[in-house]
N, CA and C atoms as a LAMMPS dump frame, in Angstrom:
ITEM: TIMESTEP
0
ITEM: NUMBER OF ATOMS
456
ITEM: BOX BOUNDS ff ff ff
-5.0000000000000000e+02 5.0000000000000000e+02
-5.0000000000000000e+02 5.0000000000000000e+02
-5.0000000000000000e+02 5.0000000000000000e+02
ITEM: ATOMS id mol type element x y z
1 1 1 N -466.159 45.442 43.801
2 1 2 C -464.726 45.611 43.846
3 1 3 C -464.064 44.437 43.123
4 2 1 N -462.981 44.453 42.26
5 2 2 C -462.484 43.77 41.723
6 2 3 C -461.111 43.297 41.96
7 3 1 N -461.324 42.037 42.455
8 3 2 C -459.93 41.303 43.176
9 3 3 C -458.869 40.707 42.072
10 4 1 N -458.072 40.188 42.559
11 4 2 C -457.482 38.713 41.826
12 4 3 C -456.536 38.369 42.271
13 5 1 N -456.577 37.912 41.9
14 5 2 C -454.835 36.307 42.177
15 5 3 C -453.661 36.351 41.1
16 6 1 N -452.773 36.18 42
17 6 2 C -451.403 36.247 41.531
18 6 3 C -450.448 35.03 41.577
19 7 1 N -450.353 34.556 40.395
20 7 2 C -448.813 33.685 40.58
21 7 3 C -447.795 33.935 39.806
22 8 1 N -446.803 34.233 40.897
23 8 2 C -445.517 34.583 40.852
24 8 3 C -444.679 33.253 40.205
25 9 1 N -443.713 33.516 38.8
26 9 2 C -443.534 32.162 38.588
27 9 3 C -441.773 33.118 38.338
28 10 1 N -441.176 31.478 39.019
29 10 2 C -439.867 32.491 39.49
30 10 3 C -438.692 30.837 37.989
31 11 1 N -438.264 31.994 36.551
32 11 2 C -437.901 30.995 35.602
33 11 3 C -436.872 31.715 34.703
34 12 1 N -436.053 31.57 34.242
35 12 2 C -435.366 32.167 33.216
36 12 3 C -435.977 32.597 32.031
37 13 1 N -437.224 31.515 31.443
38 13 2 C -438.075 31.812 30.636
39 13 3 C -438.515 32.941 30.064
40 14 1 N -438.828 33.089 28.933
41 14 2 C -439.441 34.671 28.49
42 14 3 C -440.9 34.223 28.905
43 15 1 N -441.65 35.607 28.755
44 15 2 C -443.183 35.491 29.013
45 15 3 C -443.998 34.752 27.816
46 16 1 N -443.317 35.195 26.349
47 16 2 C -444.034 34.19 25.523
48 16 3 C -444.023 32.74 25.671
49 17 1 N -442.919 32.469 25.915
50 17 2 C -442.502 30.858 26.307
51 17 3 C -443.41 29.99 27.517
52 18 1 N -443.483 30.9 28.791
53 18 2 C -443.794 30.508 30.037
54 18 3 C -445.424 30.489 29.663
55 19 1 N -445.989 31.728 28.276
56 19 2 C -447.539 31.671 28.158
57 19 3 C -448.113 29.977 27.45
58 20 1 N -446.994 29.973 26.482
59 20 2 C -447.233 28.628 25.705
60 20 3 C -447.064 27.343 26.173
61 21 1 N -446.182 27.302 27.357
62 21 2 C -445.711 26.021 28.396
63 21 3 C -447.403 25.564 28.989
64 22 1 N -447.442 27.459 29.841
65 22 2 C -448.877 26.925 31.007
66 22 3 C -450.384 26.944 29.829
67 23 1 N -450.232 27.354 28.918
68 23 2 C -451.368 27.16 27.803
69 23 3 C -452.003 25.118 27.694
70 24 1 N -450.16 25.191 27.136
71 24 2 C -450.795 23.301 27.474
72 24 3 C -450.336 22.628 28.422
73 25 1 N -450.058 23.035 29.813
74 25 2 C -449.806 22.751 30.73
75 25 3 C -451.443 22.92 31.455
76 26 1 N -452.148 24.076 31.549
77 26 2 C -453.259 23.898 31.52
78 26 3 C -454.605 24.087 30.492
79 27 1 N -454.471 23.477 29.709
80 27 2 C -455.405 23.356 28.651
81 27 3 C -456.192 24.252 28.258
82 28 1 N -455.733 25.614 28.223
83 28 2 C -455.989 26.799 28.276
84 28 3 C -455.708 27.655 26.916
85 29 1 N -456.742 28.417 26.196
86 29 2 C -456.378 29.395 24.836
87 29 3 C -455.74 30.107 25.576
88 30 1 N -454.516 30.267 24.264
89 30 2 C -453.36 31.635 24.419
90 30 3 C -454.246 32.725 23.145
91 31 1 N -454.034 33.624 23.734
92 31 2 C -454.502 35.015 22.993
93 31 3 C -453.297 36.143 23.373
94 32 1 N -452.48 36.596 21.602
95 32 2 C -451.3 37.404 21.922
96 32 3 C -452.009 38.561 21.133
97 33 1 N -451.68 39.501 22.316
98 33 2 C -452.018 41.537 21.615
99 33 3 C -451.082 42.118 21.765
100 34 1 N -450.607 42.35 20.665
101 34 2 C -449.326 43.209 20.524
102 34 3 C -448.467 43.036 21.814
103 35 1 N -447.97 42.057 21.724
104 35 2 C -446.803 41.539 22.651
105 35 3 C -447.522 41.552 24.225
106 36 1 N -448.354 41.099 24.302
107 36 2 C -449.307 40.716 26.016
108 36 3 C -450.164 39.711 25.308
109 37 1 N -449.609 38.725 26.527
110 37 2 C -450.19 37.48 26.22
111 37 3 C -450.724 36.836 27.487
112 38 1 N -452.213 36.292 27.158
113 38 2 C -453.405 36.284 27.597
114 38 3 C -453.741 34.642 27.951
115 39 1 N -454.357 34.098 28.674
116 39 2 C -454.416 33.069 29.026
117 39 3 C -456.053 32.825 29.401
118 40 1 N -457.166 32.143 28.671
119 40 2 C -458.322 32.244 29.029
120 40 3 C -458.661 30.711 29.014
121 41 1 N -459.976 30.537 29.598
122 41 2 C -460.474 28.894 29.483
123 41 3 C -460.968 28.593 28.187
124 42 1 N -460.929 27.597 27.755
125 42 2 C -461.361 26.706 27.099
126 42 3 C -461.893 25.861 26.931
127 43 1 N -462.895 24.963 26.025
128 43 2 C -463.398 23.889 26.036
129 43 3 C -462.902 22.709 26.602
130 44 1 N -461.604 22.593 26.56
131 44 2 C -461.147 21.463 26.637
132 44 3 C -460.09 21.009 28.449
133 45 1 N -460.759 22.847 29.272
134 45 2 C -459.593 23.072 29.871
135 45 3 C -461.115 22.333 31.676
136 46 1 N -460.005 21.983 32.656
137 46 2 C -461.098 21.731 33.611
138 46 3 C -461.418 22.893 34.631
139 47 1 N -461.162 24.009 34.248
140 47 2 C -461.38 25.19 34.752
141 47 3 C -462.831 25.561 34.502
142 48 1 N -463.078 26.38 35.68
143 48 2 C -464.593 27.158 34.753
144 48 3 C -464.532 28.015 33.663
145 49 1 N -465.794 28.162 32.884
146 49 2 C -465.358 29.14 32.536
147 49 3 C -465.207 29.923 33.02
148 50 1 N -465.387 32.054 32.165
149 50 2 C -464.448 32.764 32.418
150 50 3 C -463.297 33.083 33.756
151 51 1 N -462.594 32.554 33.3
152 51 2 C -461.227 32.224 33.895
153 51 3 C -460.205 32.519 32.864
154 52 1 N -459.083 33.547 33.694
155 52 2 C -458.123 33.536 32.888
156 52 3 C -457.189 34.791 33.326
157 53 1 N -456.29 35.505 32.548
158 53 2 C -455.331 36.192 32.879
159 53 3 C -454.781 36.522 31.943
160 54 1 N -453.383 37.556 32.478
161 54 2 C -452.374 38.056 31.796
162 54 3 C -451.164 37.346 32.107
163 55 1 N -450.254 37.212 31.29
164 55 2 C -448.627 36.603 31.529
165 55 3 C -448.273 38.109 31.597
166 56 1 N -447.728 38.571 32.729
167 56 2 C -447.064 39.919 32.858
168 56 3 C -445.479 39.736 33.722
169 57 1 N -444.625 40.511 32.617
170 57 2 C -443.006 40.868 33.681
171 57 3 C -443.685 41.251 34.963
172 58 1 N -443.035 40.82 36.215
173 58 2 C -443.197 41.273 37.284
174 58 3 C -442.542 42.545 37.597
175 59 1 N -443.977 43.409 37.709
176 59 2 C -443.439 45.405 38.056
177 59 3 C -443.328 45.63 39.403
178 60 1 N -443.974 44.556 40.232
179 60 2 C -444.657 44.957 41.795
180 60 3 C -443.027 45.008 42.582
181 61 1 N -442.131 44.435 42.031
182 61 2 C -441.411 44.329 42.894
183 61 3 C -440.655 46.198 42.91
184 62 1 N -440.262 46.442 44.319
185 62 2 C -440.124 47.636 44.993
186 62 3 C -438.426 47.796 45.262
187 63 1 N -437.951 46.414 45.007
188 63 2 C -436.195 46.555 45.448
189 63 3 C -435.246 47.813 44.807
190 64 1 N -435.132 48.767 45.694
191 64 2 C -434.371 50.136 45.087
192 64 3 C -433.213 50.23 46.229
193 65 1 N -432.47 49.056 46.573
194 65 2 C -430.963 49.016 47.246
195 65 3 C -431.576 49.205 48.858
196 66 1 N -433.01 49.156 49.08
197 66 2 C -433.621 49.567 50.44
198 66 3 C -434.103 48.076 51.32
199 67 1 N -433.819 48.03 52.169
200 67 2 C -434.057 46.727 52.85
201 67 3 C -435.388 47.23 53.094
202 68 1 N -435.865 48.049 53.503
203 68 2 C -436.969 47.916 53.774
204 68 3 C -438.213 47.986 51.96
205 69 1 N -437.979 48.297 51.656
206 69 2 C -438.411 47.891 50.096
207 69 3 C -438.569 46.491 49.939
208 70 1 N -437.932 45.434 50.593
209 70 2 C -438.087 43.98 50.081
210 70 3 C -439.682 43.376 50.305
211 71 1 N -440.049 42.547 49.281
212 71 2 C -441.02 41.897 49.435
213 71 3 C -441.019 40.145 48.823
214 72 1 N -441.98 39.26 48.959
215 72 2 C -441.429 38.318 49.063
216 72 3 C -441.674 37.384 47.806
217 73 1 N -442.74 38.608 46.241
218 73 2 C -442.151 37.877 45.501
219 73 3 C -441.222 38.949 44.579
220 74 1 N -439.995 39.254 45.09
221 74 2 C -439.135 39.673 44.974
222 74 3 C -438.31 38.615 43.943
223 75 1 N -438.014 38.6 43.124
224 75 2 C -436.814 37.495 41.937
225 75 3 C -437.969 36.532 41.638
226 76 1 N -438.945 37.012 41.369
227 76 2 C -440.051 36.338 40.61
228 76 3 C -440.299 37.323 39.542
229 77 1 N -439.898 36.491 38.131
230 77 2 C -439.722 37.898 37.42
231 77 3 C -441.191 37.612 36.369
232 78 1 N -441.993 36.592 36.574
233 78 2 C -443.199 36.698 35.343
234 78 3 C -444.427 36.672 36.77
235 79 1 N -445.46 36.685 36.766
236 79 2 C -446.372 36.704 37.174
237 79 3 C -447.995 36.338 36.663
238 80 1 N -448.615 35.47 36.57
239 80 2 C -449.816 35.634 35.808
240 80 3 C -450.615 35.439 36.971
241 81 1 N -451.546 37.025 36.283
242 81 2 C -452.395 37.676 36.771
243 81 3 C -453.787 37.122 36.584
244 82 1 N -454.252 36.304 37.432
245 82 2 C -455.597 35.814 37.48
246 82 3 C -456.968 36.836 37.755
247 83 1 N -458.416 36.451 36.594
248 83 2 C -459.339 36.916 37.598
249 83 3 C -460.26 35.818 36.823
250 84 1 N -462.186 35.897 37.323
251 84 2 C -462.861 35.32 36.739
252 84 3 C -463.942 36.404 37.333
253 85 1 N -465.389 35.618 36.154
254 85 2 C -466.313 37.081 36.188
255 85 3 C -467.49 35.648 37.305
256 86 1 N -466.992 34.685 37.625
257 86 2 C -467.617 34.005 38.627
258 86 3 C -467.437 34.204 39.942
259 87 1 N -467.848 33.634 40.917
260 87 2 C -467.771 34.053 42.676
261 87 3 C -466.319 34.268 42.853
262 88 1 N -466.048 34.919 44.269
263 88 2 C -464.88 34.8 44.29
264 88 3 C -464.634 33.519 44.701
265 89 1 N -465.249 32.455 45.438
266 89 2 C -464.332 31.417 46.188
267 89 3 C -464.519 30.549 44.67
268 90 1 N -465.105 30.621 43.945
269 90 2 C -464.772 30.098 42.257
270 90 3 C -463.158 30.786 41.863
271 91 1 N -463.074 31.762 42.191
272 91 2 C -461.957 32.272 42.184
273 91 3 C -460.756 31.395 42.701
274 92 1 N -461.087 31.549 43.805
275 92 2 C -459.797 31 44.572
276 92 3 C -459.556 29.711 44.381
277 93 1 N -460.705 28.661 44.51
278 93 2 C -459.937 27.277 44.043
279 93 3 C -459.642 27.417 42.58
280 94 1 N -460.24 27.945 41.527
281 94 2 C -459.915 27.759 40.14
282 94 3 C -457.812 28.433 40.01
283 95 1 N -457.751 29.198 41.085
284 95 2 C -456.43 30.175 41.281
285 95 3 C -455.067 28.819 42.046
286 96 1 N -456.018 28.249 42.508
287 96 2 C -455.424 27.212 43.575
288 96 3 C -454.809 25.773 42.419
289 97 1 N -455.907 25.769 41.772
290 97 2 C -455.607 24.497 41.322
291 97 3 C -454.701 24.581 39.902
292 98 1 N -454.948 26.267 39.065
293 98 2 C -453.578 26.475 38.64
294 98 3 C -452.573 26.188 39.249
295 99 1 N -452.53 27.033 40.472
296 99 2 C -450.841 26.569 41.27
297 99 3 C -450.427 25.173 41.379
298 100 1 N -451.515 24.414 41.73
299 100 2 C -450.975 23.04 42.038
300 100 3 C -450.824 21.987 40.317
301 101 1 N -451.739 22.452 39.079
302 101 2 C -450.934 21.799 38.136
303 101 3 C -449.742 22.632 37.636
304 102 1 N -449.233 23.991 37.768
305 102 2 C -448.341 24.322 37.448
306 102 3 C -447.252 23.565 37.918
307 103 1 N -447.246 23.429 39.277
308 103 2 C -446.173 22.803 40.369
309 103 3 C -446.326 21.305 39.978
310 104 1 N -446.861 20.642 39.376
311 104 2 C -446.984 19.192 39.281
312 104 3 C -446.426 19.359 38.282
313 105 1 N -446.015 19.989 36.884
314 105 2 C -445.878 20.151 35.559
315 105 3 C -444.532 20.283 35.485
316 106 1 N -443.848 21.475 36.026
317 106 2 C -443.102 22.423 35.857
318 106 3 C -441.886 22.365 37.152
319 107 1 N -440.877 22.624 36.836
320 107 2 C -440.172 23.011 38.545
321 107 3 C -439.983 24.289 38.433
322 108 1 N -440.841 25.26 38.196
323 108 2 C -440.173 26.809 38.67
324 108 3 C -440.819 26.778 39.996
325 109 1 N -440.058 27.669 40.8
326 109 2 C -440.561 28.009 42.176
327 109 3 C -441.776 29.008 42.222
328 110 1 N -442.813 28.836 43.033
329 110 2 C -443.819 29.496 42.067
330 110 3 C -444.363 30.086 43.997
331 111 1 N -445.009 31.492 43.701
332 111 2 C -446.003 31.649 44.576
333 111 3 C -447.297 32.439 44.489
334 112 1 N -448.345 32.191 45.371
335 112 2 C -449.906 32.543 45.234
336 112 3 C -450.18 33.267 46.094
337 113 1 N -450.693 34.792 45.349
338 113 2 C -450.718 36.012 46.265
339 113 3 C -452.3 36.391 45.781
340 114 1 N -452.931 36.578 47.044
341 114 2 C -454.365 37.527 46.418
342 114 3 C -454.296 38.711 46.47
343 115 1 N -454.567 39.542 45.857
344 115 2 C -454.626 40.799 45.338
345 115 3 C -453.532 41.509 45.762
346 116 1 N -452.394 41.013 45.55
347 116 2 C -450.695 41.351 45.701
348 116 3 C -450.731 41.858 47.313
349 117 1 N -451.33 41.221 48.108
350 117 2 C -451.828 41.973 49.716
351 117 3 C -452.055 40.77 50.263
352 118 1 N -452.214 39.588 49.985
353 118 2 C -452.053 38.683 51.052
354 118 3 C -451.29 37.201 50.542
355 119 1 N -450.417 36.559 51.073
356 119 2 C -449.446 35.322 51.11
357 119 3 C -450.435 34.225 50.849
358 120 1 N -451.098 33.091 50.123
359 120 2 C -451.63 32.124 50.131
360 120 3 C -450.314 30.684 50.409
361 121 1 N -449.678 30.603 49.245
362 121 2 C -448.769 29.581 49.648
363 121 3 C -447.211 29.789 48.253
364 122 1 N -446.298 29.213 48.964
365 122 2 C -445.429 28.821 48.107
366 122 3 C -444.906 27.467 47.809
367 123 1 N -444.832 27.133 46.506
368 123 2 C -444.202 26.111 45.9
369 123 3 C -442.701 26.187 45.789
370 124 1 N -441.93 25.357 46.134
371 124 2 C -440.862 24.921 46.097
372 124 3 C -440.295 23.405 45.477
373 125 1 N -439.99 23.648 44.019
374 125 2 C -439.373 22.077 43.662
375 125 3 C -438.392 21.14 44.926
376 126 1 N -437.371 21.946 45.384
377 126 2 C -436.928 21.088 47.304
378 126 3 C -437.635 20.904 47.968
379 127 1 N -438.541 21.808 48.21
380 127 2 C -439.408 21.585 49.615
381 127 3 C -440.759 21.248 49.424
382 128 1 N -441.495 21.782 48.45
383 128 2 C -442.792 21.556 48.121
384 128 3 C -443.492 22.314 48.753
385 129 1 N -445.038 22.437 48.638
386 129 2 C -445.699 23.06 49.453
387 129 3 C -445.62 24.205 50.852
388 130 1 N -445.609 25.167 50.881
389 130 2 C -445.948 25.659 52.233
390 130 3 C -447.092 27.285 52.125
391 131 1 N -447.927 26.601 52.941
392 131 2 C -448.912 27.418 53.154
393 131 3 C -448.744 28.648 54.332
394 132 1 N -449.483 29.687 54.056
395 132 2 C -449.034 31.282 54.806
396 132 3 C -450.391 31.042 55.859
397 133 1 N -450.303 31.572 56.956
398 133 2 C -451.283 31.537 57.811
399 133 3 C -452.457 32.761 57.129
400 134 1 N -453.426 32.921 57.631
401 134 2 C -454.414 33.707 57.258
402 134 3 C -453.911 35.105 57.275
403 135 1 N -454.062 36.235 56.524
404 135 2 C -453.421 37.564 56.861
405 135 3 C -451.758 37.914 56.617
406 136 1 N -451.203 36.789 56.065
407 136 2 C -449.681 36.966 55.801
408 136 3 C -449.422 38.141 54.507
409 137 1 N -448.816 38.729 54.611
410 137 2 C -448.366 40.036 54.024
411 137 3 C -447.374 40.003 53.208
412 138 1 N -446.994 40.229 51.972
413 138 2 C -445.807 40.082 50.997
414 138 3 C -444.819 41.036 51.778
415 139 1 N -445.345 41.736 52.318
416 139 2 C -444.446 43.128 52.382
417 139 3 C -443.553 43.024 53.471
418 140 1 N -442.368 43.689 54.076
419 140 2 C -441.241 43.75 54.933
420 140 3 C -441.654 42.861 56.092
421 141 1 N -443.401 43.373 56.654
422 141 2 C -443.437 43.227 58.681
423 141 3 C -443.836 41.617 58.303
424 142 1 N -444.048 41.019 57.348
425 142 2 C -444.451 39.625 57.794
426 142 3 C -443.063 38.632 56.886
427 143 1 N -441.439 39.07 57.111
428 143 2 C -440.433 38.698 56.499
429 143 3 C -440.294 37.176 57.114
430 144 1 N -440.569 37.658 58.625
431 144 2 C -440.082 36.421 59.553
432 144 3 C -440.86 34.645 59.171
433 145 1 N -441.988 35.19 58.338
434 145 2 C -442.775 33.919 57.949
435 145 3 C -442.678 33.76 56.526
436 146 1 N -442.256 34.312 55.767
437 146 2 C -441.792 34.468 54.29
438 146 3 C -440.225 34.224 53.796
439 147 1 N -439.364 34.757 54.584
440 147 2 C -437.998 35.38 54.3
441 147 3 C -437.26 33.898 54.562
442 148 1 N -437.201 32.991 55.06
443 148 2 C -436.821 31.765 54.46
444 148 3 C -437.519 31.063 53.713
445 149 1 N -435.978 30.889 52.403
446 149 2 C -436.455 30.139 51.434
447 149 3 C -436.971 31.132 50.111
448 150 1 N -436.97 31.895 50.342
449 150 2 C -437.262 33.543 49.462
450 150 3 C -436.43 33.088 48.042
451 151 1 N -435.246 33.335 48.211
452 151 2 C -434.622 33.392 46.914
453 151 3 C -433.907 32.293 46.855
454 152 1 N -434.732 30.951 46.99
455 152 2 C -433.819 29.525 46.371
456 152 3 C -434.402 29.348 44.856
């Protein structure tokens, strides 16, 4: 089964821009196909290899005037879509430690979702850090642990 990781990067930025920022933000080849742009490891990058992703507009979001439609990376409008063809827990710290040089680099408000189904943590340039308990849910029933701080 094939998982991956999500960071939600919440910026005015276009996707070409935000690909070329985190390219040398993390020392990472950009690869552009007909307007989708690709983010893989490199020689020079401290990632493993295969590692890497898509810079994609964020589609996941569900907001159609319905409160219950809200989710929590809702006004996160780019997203790059992580996977690697290594373990998953290679996965997850290589997913992790994007987030944390993005957030050291950059001030967009940024958050880390695994397989758009579970909350890992959000970055906040005010607040910094906050981590989701095990099992936290993007979606409506887990608002009460998400829903502050959502759209700063």
């Amino acid at each position: 089964m094939s998982v991956s990781e999500q960071l939600f990067i919440k910026t005015s930025l276009s996707r070409e821009k935000v690909a070329k920022l985190l390219c040398r933000t993390l020392r990472m080849e950009l690869q552009e196909k007909s307007q989708r742009f690709y983010l893989i490891t490199s020689e020079k990058s401290s990632l493993p290899a295969r590692f890497g992703g898509e810079i994609q507009a964020n589609r996941f979001s569900t907001v159609n005037g319905e409160a219950d439609d809200v989710q929590a990376f809702d006004g996160y409008p780019i997203v790059f879509r992580m996977r690697s063809t290594a373990s998953r827990a290679e996965q997850v710290r290589s997913a992790c430690e994007v987030a944390r040089k993005v957030a050291e680099f950059h001030d967009w408000p940024l958050m880390l979702i695994h397989d758009l189904d579970l909350l890992v943590a959000r970055w906040s340039p005010e607040d910094g850090w906050q981590k989701f308990p095990p099992g936290t849910s993007p979606d409506i029933e887990d608002i009460e642990l998400w829903g502050e701080g959502r759209s700063k």
